[in-house]
DSSP file (Angstrom, degrees, kcal/mol; ACC not computed):
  #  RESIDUE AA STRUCTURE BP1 BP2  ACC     N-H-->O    O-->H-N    N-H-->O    O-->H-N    TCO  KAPPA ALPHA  PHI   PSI    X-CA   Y-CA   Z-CA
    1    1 A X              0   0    0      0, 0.0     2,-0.3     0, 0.0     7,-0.0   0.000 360.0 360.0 360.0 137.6   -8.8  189.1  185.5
    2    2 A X        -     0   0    0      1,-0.1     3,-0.0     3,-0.1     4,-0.0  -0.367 360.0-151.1 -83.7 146.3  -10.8  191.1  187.4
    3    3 A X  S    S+     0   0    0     -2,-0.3     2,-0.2     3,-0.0    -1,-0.1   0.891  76.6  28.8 -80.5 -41.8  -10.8  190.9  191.7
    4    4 A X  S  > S-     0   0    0      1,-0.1     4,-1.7     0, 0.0     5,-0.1  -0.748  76.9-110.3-143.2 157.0  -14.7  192.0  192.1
    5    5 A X  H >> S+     0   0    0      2,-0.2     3,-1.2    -2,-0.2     4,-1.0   0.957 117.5  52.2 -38.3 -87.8  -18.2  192.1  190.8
    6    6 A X  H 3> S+     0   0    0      1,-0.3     4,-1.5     2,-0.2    -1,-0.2   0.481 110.8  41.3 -28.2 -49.9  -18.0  195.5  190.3
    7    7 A X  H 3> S+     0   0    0      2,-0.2     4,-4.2     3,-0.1    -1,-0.3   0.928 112.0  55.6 -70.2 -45.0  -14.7  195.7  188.3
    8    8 A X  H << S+     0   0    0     -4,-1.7    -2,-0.2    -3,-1.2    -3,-0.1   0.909 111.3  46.5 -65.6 -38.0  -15.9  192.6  186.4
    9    9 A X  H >X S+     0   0    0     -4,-1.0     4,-1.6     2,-0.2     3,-0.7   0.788 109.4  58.7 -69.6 -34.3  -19.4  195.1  185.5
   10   10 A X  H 3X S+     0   0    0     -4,-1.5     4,-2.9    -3,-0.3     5,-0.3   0.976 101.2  51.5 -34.4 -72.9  -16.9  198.2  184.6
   11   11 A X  H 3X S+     0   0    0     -4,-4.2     4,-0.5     2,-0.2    -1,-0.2   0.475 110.0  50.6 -74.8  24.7  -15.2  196.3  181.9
   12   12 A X  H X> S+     0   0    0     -3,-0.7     3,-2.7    -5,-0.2     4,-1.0   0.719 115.9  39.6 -73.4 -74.5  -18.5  195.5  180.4
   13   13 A X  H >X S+     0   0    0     -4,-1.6     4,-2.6     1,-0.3     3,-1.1   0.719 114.5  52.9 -29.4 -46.8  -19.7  198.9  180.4
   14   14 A X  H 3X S+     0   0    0     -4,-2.9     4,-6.1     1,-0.4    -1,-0.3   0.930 106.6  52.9 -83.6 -43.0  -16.3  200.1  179.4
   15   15 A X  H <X S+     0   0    0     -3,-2.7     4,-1.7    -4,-0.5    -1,-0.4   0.900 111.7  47.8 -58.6 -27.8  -16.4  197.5  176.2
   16   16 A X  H <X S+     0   0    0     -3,-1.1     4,-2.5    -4,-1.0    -2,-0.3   0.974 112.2  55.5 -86.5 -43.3  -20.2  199.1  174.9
   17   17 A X  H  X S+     0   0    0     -4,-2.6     4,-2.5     1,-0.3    -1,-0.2   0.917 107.2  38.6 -45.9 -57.6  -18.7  202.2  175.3
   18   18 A X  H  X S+     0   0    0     -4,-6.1     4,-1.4    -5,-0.4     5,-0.3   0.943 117.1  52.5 -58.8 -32.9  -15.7  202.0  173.3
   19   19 A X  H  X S+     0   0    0     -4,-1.7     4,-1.5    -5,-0.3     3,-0.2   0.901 115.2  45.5 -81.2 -41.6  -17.8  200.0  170.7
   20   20 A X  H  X S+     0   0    0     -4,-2.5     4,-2.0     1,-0.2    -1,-0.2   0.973 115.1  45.7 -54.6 -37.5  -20.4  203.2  171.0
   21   21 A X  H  X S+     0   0    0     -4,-2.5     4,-2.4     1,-0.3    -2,-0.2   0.648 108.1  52.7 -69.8 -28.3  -17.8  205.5  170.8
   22   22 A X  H  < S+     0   0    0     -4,-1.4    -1,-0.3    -3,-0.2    -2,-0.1   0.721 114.5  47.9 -80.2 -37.9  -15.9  203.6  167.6
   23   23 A X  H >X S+     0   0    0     -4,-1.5     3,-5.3    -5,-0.3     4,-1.2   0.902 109.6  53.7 -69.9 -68.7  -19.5  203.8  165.8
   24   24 A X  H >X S+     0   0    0     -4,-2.0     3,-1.9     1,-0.3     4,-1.7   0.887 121.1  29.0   7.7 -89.7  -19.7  207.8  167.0
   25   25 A X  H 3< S+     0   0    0     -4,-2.4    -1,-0.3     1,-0.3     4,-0.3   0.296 113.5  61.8 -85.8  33.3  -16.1  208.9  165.2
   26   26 A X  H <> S+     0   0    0     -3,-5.3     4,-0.6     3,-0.1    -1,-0.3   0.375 106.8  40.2-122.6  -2.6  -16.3  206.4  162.7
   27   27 A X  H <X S+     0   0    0     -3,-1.9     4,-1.8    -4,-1.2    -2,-0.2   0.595 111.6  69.3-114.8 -26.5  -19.8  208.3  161.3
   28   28 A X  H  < S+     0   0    0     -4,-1.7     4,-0.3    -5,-0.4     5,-0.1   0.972 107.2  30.8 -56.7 -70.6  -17.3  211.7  162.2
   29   29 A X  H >> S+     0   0    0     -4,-0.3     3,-1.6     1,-0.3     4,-1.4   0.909 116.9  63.1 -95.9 -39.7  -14.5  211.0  159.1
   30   30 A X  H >X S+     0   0    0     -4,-0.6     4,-2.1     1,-0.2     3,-1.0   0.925 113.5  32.0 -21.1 -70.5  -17.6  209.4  156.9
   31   31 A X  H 3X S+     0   0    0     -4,-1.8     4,-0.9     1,-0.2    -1,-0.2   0.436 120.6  49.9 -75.8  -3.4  -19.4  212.8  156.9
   32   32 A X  H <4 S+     0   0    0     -3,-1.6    -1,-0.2    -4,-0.3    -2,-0.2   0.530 108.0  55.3-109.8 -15.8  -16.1  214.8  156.9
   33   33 A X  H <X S+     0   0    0     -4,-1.4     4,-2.4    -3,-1.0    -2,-0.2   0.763 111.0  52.3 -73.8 -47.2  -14.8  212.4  153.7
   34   34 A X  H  X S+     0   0    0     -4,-2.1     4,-1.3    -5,-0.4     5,-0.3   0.975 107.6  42.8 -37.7 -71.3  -18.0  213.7  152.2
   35   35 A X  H  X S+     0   0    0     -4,-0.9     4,-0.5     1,-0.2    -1,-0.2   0.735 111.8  58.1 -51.2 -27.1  -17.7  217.3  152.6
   36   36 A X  H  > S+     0   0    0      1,-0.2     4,-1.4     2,-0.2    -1,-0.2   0.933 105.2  46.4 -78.7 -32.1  -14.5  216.8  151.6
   37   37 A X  H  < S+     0   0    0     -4,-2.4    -2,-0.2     1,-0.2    -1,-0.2   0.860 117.4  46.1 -72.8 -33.0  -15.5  215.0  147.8
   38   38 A X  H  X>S+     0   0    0     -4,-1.3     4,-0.7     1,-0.2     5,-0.6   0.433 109.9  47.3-114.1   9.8  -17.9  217.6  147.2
   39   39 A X  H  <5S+     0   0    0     -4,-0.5    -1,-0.2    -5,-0.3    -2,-0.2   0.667 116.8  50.3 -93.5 -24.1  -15.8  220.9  148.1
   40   40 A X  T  <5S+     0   0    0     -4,-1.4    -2,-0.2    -5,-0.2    -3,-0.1   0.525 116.3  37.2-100.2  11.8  -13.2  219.0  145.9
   41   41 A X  T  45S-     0   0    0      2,-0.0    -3,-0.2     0, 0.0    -2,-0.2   0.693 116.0-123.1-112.1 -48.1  -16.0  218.5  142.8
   42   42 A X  T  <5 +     0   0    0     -4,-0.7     2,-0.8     1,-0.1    -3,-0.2   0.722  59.7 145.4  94.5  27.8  -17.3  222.0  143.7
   43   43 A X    >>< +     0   0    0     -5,-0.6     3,-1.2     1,-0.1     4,-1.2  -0.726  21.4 179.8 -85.1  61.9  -20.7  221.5  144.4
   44   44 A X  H 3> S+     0   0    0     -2,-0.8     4,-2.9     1,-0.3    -1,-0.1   0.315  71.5  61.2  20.1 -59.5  -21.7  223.5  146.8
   45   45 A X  H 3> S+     0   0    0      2,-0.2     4,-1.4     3,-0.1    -1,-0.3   0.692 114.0  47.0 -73.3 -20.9  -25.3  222.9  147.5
   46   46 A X  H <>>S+     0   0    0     -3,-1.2     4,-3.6     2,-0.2     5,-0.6   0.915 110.8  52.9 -85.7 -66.9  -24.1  219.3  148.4
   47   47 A X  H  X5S+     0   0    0     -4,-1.2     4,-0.8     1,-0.2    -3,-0.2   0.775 109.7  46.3 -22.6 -55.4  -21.3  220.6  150.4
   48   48 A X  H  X5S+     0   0    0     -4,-2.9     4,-2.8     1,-0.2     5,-0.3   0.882 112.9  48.1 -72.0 -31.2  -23.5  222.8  152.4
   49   49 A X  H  X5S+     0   0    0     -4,-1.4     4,-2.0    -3,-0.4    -2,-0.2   0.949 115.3  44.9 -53.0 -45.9  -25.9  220.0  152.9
   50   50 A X  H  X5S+     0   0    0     -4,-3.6     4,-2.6     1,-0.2     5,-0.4   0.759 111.1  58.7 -81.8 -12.8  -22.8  217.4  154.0
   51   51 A X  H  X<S+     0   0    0     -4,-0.8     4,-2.3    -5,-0.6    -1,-0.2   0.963 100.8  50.9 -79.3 -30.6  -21.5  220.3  156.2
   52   52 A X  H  X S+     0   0    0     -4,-2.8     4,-3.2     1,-0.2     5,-0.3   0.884 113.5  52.9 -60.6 -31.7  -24.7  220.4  158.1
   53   53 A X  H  X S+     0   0    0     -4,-2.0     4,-2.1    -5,-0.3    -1,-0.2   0.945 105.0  45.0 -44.4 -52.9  -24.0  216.8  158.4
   54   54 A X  H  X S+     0   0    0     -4,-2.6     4,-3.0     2,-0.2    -1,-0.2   0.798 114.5  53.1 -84.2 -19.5  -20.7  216.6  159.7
   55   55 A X  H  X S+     0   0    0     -4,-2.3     4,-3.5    -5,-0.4     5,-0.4   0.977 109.9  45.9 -74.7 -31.8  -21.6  219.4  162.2
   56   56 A X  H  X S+     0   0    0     -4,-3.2     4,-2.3     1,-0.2    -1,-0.2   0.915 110.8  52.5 -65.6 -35.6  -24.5  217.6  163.4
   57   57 A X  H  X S+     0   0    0     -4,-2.1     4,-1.1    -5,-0.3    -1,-0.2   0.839 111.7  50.4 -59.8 -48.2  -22.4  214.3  163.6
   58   58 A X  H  < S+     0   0    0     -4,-3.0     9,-0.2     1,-0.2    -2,-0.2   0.914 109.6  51.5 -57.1 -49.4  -19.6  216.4  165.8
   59   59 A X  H >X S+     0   0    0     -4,-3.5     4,-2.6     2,-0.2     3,-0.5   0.806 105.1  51.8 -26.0 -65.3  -22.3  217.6  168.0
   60   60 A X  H 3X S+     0   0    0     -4,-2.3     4,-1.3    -5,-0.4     6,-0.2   0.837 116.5  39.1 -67.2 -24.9  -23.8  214.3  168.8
   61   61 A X  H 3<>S+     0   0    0     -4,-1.1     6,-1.8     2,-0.2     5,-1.3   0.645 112.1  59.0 -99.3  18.7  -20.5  212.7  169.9
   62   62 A X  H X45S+     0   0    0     -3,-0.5     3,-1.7     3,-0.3    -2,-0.2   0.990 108.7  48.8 -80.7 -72.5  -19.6  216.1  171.6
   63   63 A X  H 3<5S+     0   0    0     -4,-2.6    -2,-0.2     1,-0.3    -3,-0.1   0.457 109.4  48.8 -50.4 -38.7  -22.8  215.5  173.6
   64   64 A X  T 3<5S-     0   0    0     -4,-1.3    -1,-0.3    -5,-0.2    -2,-0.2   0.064 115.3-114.8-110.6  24.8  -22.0  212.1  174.5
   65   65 A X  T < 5S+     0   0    0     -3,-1.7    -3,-0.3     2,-0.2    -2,-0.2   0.423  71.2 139.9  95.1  29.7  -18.7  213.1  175.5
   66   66 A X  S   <S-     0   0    0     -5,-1.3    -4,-0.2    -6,-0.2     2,-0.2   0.991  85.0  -6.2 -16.3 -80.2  -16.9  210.8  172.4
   67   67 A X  S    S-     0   0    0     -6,-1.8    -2,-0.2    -9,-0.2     2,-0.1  -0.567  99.3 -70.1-128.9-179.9  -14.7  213.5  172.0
   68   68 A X    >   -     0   0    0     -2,-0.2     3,-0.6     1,-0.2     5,-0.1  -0.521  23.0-129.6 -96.1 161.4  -14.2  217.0  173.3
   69   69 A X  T 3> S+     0   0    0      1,-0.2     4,-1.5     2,-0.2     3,-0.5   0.582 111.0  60.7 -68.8   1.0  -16.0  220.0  172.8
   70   70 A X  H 3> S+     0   0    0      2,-0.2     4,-2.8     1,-0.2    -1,-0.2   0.874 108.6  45.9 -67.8 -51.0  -12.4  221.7  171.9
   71   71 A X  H <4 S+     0   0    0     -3,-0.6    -1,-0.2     1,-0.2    -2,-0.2   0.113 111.0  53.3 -85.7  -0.6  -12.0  219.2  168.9
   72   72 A X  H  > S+     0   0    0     -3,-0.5     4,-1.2     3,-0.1    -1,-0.2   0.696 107.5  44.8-119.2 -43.4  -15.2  219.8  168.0
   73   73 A X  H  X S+     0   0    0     -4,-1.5     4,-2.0     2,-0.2    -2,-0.2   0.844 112.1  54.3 -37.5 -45.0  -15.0  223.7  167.8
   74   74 A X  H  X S+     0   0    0     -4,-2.8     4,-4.1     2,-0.2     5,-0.3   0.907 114.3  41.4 -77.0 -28.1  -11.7  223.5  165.9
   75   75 A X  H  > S+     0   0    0      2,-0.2     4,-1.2     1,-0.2    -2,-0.2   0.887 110.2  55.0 -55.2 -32.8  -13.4  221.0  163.1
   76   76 A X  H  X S+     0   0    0     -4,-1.2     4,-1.9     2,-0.2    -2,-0.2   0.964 115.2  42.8 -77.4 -45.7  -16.5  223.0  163.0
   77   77 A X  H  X S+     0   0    0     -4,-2.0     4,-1.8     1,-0.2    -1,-0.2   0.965 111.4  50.1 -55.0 -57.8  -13.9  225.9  162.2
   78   78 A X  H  < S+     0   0    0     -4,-4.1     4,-0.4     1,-0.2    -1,-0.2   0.792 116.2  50.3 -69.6  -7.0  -11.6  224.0  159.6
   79   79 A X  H >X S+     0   0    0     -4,-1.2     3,-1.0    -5,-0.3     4,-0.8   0.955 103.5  49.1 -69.9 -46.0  -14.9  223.1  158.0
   80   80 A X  H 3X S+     0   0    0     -4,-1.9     4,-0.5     1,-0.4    -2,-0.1   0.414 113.2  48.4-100.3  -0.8  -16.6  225.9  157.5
   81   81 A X  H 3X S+     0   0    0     -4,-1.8     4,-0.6     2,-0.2    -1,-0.4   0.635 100.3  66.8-121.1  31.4  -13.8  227.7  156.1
   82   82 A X  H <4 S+     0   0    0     -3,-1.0    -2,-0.2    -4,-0.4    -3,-0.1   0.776 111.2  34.1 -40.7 -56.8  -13.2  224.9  153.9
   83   83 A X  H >X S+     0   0    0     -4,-0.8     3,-1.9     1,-0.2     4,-1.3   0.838 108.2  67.2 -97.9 -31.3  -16.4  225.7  152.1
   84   84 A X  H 3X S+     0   0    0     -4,-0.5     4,-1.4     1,-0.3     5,-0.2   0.911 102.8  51.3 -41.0 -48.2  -16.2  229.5  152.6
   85   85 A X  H 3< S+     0   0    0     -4,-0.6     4,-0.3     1,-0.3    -1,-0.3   0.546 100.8  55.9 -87.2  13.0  -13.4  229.3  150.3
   86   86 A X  H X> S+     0   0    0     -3,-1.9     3,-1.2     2,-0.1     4,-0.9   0.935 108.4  47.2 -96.7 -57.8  -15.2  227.6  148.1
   87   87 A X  H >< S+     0   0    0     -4,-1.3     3,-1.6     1,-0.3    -2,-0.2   0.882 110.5  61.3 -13.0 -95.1  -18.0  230.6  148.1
   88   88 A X  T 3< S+     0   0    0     -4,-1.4    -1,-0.3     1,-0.3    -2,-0.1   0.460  93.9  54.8  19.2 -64.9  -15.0  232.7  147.7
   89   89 A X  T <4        0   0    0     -3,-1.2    -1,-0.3    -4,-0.3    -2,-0.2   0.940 360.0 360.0 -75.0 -44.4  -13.8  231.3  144.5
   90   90 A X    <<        0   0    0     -3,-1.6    -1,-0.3    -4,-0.9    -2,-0.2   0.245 360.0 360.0 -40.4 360.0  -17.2  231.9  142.6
């Protein structure tokens, strides 16, 4: 139980946060589940479309500090040569 106003107004905040935060990386492994079905059908043109996706998706929780920009550089990397090697193989 919380001692103060103040604390008692924290753990609201703190609950919409996580709840933002849940929606944030839960829209993350959607769009990265995506990329992942159409690198593993081979489609390509879909791929590149869901990769702009998932980058944009990384970005936005990057921005609103979800997760770190570190973890969001090394996805943006294991994505993009995910589909590279998909180029690659053609």
């Amino acid at each position: 139980m919380p001692n103060t106003k103040s604390q008692e107004k924290r753990d609201r905040q703190g609950i919409k946060r996580a709840l933002k935060n849940k929606a944030l990386k839960t829209r993350i492994k959607s769009n990265k589940k995506k990329l992942a079905v159409d690198v593993e059908n081979k489609n390509i043109d879909a791929a590149g479309a869901d990769l702009s996706l998932y980058f944009k998706s990384l970005d936005k929780a990057a921005k609103k500090s979800a997760i770190s920009k570190n973890f969001v550089s090394n996805k943006k990397s294991k994505a993009a040569k995910l589909l590279n090697s998909l180029k690659q193989e053609k």
